[in-house]
PDB file with SEQRES, HELIX, SHEET and CRYST1 records, atoms N, CA, C and O in Angstrom:
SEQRES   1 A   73  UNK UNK UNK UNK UNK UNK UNK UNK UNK UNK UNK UNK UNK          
SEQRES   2 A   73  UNK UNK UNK UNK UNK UNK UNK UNK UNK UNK UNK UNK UNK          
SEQRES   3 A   73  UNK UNK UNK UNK UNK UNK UNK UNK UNK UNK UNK UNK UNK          
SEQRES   4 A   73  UNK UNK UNK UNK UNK UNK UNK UNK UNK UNK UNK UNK UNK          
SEQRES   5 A   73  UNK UNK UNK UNK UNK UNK UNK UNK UNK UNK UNK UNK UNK          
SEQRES   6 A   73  UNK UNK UNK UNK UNK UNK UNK UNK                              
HELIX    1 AA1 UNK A    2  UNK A   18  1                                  17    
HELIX    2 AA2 UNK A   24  UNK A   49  1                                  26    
HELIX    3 AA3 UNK A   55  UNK A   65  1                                  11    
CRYST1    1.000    1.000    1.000  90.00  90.00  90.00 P 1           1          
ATOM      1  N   UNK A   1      28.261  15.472  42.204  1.00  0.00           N  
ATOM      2  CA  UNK A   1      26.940  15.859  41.777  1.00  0.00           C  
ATOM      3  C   UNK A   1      26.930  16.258  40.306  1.00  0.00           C  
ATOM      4  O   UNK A   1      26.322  15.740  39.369  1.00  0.00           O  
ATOM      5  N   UNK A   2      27.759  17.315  40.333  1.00  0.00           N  
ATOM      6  CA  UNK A   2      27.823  17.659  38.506  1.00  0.00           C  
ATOM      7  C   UNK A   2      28.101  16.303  37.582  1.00  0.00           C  
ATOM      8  O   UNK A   2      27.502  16.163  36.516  1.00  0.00           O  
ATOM      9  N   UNK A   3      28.888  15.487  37.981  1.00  0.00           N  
ATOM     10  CA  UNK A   3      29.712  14.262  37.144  1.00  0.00           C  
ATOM     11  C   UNK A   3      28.177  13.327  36.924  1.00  0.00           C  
ATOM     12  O   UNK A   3      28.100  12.700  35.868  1.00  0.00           O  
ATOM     13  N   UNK A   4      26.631  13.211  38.192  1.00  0.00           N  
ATOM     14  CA  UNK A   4      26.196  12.176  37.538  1.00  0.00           C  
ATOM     15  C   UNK A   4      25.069  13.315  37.110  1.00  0.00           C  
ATOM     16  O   UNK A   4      23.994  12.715  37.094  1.00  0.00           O  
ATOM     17  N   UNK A   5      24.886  14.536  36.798  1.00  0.00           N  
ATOM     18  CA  UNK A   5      24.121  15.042  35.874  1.00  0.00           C  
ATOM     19  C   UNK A   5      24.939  14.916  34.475  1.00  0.00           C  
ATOM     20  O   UNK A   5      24.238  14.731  33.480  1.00  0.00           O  
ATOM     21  N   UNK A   6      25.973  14.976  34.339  1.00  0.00           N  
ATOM     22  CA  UNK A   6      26.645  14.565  33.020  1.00  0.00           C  
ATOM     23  C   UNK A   6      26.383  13.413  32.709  1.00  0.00           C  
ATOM     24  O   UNK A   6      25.997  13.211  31.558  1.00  0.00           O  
ATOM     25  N   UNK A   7      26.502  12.382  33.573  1.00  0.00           N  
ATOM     26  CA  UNK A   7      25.883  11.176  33.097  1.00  0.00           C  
ATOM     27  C   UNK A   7      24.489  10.970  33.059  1.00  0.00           C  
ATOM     28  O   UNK A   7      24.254   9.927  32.449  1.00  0.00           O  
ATOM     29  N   UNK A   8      23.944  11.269  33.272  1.00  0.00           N  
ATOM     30  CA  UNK A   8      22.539  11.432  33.294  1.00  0.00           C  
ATOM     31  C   UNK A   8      22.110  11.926  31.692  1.00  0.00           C  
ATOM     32  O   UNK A   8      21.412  11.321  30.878  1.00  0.00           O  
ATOM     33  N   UNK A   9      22.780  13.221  31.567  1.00  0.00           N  
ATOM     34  CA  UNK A   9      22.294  13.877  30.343  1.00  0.00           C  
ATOM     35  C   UNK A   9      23.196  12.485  29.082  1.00  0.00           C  
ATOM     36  O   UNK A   9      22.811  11.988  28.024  1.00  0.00           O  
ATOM     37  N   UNK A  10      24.023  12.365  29.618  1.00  0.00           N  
ATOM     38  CA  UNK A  10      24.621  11.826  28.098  1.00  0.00           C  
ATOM     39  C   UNK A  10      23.935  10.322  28.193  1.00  0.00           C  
ATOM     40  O   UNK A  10      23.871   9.783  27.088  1.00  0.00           O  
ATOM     41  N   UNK A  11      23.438   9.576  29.229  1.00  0.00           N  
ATOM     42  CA  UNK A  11      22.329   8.755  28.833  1.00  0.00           C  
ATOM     43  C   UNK A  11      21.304   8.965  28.359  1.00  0.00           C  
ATOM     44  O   UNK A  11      20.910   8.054  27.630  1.00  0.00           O  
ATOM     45  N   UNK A  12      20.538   9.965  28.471  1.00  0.00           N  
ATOM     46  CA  UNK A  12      19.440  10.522  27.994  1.00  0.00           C  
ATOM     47  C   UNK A  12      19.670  10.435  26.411  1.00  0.00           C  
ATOM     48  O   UNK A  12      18.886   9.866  25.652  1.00  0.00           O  
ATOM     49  N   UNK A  13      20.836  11.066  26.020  1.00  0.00           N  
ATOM     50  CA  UNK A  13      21.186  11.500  24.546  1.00  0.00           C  
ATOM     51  C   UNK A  13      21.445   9.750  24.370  1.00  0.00           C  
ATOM     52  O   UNK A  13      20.370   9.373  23.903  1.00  0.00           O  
ATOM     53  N   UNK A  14      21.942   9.069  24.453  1.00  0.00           N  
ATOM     54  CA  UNK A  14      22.033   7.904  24.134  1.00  0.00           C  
ATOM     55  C   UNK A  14      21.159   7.024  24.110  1.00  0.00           C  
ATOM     56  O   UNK A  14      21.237   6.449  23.024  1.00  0.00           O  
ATOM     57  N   UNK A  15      20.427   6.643  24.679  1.00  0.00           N  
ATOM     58  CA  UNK A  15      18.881   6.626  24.452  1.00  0.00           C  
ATOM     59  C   UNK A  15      18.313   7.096  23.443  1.00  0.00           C  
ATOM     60  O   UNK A  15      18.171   6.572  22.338  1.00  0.00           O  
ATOM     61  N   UNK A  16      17.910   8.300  23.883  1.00  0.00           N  
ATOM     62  CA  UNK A  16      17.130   8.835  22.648  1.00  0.00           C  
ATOM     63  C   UNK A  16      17.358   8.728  20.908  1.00  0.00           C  
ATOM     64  O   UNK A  16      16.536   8.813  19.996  1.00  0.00           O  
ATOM     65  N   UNK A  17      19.058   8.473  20.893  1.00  0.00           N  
ATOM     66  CA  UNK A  17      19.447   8.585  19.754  1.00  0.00           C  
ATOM     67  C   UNK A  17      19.476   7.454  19.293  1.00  0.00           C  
ATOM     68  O   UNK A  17      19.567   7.426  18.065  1.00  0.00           O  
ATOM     69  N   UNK A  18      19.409   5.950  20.090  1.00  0.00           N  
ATOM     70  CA  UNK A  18      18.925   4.845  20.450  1.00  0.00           C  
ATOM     71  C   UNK A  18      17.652   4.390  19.933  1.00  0.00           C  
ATOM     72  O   UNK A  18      17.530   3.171  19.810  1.00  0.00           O  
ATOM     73  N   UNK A  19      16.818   5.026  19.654  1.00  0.00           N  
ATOM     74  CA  UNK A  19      15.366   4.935  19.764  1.00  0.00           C  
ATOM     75  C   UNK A  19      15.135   5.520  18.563  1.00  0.00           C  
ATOM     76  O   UNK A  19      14.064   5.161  18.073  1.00  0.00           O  
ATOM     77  N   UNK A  20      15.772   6.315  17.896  1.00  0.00           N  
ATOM     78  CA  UNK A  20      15.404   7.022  16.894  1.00  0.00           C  
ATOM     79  C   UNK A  20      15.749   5.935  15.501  1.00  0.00           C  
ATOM     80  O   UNK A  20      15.148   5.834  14.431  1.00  0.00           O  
ATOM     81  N   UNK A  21      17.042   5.156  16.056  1.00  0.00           N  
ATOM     82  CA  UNK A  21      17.811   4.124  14.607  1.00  0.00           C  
ATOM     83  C   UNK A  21      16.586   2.994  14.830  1.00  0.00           C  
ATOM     84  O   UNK A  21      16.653   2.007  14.097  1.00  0.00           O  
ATOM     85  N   UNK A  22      15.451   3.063  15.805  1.00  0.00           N  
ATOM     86  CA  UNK A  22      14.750   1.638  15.481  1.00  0.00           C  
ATOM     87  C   UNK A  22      14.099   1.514  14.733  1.00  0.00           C  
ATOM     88  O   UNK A  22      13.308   2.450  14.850  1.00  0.00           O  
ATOM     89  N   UNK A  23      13.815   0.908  13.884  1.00  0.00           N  
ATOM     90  CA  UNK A  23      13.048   0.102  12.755  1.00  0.00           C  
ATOM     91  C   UNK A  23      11.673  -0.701  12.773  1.00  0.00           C  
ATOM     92  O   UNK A  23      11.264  -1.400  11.846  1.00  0.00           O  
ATOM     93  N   UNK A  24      11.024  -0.478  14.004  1.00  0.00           N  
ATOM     94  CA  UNK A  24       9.828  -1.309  14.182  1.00  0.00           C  
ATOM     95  C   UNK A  24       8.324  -1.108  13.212  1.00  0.00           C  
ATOM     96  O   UNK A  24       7.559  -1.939  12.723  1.00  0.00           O  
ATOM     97  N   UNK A  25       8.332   0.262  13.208  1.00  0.00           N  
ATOM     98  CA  UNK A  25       7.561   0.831  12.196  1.00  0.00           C  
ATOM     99  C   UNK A  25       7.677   0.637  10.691  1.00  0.00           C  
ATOM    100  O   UNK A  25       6.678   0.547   9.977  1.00  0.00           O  
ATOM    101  N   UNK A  26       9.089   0.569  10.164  1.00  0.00           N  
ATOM    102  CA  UNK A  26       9.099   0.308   8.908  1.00  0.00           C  
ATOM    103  C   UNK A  26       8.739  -0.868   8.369  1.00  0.00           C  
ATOM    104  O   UNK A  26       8.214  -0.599   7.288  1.00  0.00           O  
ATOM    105  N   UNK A  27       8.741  -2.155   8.565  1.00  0.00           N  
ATOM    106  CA  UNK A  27       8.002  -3.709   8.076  1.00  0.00           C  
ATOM    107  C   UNK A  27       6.959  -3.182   8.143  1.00  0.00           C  
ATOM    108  O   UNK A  27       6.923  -2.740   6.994  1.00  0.00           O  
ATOM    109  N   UNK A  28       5.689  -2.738   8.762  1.00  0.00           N  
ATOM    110  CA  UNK A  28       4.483  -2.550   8.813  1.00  0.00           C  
ATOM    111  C   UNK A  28       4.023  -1.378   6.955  1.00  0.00           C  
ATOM    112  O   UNK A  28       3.219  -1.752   6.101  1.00  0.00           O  
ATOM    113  N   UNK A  29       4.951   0.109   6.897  1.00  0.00           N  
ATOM    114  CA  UNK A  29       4.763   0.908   5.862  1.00  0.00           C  
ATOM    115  C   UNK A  29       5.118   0.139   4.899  1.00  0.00           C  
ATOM    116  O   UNK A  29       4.472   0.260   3.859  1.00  0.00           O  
ATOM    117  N   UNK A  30       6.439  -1.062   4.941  1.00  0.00           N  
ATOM    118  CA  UNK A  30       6.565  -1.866   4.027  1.00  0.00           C  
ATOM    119  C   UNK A  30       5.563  -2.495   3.255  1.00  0.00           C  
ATOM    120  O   UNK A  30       5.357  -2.201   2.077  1.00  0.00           O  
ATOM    121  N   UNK A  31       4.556  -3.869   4.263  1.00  0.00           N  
ATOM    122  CA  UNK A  31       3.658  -4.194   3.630  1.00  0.00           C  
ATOM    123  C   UNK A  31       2.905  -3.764   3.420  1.00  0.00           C  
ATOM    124  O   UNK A  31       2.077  -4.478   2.855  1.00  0.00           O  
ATOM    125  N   UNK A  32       2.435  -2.056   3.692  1.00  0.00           N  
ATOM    126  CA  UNK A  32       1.353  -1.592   3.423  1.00  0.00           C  
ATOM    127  C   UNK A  32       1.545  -1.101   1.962  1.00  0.00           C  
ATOM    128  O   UNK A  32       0.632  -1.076   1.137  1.00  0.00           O  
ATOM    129  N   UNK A  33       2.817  -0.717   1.725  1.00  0.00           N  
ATOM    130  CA  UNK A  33       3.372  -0.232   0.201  1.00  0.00           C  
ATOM    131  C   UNK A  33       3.027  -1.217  -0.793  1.00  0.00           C  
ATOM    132  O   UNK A  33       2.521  -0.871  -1.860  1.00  0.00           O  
ATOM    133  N   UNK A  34       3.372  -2.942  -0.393  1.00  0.00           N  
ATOM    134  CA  UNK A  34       3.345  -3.922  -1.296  1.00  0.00           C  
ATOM    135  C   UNK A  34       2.147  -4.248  -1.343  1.00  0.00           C  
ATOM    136  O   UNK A  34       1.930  -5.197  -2.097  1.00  0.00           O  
ATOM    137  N   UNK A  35       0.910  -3.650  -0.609  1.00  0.00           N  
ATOM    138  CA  UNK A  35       0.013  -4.695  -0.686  1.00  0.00           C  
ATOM    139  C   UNK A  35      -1.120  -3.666  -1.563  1.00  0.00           C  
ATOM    140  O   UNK A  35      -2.031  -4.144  -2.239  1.00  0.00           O  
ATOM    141  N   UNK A  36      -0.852  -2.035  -1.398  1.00  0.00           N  
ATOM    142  CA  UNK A  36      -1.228  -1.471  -2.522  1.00  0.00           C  
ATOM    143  C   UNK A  36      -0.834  -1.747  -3.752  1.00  0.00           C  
ATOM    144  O   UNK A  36      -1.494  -1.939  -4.774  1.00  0.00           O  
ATOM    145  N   UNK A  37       0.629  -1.750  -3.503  1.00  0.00           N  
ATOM    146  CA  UNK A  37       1.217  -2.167  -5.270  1.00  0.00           C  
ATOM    147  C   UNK A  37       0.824  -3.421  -6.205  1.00  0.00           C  
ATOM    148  O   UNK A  37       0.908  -3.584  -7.422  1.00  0.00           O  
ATOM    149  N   UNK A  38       0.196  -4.537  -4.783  1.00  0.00           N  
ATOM    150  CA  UNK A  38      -0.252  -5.811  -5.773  1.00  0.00           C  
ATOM    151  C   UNK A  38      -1.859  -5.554  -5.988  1.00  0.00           C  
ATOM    152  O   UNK A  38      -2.460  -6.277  -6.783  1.00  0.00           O  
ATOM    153  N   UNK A  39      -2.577  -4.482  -5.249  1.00  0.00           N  
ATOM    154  CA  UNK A  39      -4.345  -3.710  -5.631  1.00  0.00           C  
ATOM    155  C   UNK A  39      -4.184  -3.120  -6.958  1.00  0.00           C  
ATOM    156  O   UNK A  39      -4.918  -3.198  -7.943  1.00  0.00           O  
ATOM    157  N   UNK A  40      -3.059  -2.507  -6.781  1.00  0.00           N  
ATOM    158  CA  UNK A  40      -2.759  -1.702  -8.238  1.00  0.00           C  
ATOM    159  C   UNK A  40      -2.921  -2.956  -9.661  1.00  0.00           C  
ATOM    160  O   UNK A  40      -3.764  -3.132 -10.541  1.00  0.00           O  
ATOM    161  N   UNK A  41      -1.833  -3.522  -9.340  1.00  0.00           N  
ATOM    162  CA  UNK A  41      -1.405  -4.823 -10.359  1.00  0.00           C  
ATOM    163  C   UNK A  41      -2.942  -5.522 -10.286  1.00  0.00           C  
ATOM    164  O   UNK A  41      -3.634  -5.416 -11.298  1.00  0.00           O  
ATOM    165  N   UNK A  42      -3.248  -5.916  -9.638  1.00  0.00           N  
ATOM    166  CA  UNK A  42      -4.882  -6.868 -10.293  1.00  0.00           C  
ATOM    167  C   UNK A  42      -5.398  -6.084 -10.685  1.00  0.00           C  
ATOM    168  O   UNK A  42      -5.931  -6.379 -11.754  1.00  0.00           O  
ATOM    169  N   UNK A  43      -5.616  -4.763 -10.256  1.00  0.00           N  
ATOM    170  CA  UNK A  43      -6.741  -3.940 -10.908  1.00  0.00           C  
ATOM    171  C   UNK A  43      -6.267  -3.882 -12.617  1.00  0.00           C  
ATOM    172  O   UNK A  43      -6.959  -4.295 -13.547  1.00  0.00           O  
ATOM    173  N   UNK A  44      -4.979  -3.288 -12.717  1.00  0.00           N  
ATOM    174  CA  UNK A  44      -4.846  -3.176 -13.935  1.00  0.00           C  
ATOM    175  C   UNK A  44      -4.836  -4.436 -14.947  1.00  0.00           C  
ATOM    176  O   UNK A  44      -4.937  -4.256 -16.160  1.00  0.00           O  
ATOM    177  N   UNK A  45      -4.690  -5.890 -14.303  1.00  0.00           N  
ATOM    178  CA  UNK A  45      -4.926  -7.021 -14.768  1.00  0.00           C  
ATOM    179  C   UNK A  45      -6.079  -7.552 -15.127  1.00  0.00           C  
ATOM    180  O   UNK A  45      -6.223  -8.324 -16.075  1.00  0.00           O  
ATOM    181  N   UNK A  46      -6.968  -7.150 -14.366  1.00  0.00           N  
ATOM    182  CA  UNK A  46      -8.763  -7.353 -14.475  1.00  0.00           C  
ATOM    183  C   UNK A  46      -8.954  -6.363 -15.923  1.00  0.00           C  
ATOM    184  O   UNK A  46      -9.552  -6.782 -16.914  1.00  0.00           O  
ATOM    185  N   UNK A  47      -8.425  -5.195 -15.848  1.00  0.00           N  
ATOM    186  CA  UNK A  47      -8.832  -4.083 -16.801  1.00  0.00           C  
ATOM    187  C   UNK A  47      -8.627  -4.335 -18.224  1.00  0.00           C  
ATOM    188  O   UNK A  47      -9.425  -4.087 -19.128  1.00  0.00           O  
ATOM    189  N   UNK A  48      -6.967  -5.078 -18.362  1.00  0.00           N  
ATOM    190  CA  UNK A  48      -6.930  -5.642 -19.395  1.00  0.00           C  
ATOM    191  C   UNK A  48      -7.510  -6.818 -20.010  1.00  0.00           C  
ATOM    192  O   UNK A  48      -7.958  -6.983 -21.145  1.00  0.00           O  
ATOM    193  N   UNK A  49      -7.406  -7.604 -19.013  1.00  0.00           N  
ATOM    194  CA  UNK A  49      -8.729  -8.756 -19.367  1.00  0.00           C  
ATOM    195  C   UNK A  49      -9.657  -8.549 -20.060  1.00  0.00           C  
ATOM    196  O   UNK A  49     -10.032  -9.275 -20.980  1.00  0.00           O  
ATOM    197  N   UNK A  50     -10.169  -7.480 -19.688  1.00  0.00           N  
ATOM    198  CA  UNK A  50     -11.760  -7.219 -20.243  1.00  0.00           C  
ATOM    199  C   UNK A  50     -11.976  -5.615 -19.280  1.00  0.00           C  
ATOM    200  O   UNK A  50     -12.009  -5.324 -18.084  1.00  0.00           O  
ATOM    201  N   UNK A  51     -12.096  -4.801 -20.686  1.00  0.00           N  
ATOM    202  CA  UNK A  51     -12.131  -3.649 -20.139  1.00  0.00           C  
ATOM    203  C   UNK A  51     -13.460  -3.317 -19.632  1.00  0.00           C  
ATOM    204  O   UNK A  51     -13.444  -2.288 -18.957  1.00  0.00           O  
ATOM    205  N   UNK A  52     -14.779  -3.951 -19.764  1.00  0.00           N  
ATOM    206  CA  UNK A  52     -15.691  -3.837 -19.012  1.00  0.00           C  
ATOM    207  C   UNK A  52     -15.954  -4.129 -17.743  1.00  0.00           C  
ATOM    208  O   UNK A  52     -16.988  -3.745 -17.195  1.00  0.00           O  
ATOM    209  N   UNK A  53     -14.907  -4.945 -17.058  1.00  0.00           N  
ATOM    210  CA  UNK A  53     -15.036  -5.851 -15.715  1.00  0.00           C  
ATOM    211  C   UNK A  53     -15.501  -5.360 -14.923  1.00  0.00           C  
ATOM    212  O   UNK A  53     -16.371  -5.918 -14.255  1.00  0.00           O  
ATOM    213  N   UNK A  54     -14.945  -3.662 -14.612  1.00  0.00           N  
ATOM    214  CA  UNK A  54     -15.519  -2.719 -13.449  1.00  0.00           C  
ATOM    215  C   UNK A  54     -17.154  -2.380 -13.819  1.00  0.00           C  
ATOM    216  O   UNK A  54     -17.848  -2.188 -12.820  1.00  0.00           O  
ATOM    217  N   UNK A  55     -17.777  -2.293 -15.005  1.00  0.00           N  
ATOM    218  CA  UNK A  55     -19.344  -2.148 -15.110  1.00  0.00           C  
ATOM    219  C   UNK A  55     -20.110  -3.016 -14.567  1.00  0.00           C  
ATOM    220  O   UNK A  55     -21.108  -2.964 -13.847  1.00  0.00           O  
ATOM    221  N   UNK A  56     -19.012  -4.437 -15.373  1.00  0.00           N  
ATOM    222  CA  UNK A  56     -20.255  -5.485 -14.851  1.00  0.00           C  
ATOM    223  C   UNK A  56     -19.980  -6.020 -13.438  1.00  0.00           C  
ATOM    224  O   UNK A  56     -20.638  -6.919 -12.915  1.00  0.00           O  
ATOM    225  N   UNK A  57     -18.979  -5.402 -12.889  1.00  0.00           N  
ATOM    226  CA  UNK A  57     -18.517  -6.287 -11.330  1.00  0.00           C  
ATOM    227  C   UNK A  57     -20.017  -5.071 -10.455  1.00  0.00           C  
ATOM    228  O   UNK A  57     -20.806  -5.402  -9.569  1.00  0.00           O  
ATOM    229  N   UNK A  58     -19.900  -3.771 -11.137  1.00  0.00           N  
ATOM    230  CA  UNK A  58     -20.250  -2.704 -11.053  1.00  0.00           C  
ATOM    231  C   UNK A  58     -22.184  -2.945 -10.938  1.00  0.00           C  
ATOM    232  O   UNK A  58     -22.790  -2.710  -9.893  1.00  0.00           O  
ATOM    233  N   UNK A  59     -22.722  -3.329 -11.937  1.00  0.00           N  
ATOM    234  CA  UNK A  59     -23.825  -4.113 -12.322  1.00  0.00           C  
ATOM    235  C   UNK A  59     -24.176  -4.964 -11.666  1.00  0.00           C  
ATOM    236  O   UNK A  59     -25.185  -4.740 -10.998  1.00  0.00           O  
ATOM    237  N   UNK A  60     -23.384  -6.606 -11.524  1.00  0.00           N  
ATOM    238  CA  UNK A  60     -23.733  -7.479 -10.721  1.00  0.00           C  
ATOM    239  C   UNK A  60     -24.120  -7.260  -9.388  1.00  0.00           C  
ATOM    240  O   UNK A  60     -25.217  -7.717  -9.067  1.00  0.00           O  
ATOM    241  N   UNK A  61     -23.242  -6.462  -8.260  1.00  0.00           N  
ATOM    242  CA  UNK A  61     -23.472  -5.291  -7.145  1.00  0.00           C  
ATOM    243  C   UNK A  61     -24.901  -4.998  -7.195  1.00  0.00           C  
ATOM    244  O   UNK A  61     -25.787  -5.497  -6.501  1.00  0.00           O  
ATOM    245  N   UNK A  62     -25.010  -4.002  -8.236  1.00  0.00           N  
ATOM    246  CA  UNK A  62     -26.409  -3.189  -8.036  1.00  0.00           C  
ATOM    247  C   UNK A  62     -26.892  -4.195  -7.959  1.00  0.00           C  
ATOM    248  O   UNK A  62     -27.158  -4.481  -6.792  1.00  0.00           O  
ATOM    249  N   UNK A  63     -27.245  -5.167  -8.899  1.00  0.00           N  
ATOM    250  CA  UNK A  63     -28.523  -6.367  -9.256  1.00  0.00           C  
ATOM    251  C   UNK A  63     -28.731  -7.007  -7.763  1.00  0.00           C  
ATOM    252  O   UNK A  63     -29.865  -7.386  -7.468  1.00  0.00           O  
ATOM    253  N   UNK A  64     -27.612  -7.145  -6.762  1.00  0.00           N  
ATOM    254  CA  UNK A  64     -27.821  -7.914  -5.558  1.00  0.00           C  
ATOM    255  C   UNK A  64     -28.131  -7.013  -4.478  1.00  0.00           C  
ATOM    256  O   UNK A  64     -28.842  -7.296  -3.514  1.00  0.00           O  
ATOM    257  N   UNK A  65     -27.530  -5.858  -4.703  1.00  0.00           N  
ATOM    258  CA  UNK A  65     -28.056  -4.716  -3.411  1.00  0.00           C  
ATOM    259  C   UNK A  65     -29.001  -4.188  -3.627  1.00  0.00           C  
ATOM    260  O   UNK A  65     -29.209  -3.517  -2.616  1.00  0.00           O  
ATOM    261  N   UNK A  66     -29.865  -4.002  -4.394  1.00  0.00           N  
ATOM    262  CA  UNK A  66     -31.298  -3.796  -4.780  1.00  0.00           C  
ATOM    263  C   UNK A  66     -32.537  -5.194  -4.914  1.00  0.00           C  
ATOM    264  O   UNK A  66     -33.722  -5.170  -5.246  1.00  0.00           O  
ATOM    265  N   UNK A  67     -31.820  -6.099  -4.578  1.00  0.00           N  
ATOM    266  CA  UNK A  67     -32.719  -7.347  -4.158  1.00  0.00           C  
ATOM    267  C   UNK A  67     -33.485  -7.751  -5.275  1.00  0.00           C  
ATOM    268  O   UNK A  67     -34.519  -8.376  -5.037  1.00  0.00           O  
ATOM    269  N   UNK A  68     -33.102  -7.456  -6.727  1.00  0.00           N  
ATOM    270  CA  UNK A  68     -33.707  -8.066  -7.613  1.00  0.00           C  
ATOM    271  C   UNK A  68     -33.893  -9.383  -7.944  1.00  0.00           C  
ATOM    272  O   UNK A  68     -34.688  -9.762  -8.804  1.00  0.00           O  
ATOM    273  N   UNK A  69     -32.919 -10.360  -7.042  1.00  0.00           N  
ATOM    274  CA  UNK A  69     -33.234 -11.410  -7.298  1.00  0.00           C  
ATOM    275  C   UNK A  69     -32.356 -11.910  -8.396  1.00  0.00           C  
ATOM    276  O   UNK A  69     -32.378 -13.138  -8.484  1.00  0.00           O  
ATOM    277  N   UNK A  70     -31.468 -11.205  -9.394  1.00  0.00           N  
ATOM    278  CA  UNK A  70     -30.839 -11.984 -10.541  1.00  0.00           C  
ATOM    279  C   UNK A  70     -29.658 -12.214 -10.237  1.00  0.00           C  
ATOM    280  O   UNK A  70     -28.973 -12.641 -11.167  1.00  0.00           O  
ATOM    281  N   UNK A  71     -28.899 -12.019  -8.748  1.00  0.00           N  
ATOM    282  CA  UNK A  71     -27.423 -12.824  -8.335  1.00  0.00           C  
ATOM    283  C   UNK A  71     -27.836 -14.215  -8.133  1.00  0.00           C  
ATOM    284  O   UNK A  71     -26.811 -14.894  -8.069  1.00  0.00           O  
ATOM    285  N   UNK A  72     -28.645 -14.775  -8.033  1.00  0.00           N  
ATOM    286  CA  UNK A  72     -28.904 -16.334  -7.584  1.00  0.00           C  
ATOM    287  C   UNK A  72     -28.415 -17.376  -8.275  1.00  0.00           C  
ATOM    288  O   UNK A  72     -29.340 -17.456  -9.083  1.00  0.00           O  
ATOM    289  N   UNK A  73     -27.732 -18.176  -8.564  1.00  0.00           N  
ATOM    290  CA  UNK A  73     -27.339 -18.967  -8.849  1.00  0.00           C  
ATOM    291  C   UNK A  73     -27.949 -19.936  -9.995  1.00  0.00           C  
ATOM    292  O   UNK A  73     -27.357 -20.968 -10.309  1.00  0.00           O  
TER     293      UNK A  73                                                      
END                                                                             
């Protein structure tokens, strides 16, 4: 009786310690890291382009969500 509560517990610990080295979660924080870092990179690429881009991306917006009519083509 004592011998398979010892085994019992030291599966438990093996397991658990099992479960802790897995890696399934990290690919996911991965691409979430890279896919800010490439939001970052265009943003600052748009900015240099033309440091107005955010007014007028900013502008064009208003002009169409207020239904003025001057996004049309």
């Amino acid at each position: 009786m004592i011998n398979n509560i010892i085994l019992k517990g030291i599966a438990f610990v093996s397991n658990t310690m099992a479960s802790l080295r897995e890696e399934h979660g990290q690919d996911l924080i991965e691409y979430a890291v890279l896919a800010g870092a490439i939001g970052i990179a265009a943003a600052v690429a748009l900015f240099a382009l033309s440091p107005n881009v955010f007014t007028d991306m900013k502008n064009s917006i208003a002009n169409c969500v207020t239904f003025k009519n001057t996004c049309a083509p």
